[in-house]
C-alpha distance (Angstrom), angle and dihedral (degrees) to the residues before:
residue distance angle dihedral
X1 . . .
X2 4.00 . .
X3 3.85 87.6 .
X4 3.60 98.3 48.2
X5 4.22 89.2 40.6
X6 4.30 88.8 51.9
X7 4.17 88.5 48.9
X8 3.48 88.0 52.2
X9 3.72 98.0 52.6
X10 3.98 89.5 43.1
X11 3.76 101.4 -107.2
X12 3.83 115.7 144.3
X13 3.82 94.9 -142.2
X14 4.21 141.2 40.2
X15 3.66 120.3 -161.3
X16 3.79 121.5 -171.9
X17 3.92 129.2 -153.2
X18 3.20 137.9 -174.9
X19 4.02 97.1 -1.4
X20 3.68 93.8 -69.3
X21 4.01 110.8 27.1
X22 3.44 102.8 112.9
X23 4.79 121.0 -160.9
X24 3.24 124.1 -171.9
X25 4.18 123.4 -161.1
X26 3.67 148.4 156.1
X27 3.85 94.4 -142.0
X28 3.48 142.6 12.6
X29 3.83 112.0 -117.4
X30 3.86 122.0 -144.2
X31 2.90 136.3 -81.5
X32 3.81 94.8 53.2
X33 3.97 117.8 135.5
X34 4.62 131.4 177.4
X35 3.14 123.3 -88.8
X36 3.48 115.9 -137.9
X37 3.90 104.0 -104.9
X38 3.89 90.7 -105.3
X39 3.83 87.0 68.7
X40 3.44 96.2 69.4
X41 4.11 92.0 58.3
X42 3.52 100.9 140.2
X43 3.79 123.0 105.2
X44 3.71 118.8 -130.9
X45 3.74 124.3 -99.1
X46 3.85 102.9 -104.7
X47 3.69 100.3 7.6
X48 4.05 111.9 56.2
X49 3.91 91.7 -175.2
X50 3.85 94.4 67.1
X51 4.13 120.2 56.4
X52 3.87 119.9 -134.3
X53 3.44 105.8 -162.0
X54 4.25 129.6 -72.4
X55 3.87 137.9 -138.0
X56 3.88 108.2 -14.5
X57 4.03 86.2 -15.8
X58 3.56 131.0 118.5
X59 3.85 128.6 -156.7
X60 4.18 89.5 -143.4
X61 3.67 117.3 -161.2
X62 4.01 126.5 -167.8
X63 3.97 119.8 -144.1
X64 3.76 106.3 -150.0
């Protein structure tokens, strides 16, 4: 849903937080650095299978 809702208002990226905390942006500003893929540990509002981000770590998404 937060991909499909940042495409449709034009931005390049989606981030999600939290489960459900949805970002939108055209670029990625500095300093950004990975997570470790037990960062993003919690499972998406809706869809338990997938994982949308954790504390202070976004799930980000591009839209090309």
């Amino acid at each position: 849903i937060c991909v499909d809702f940042c495409r449709n208002a034009g931005y390049q990226f989606a981030g999600v937080e939290y489960m459900y905390e949805c970002f939108c942006a055209s670029k990625i500003q500095e300093p950004g650095a990975i997570s470790t893929d037990g960062g993003c540990n919690m499972p998406c509002d809706g869809n338990n299978a997938e994982a949308c981000g954790g504390s202070y770590r976004l799930s980000v998404y591009t839209n090309d």
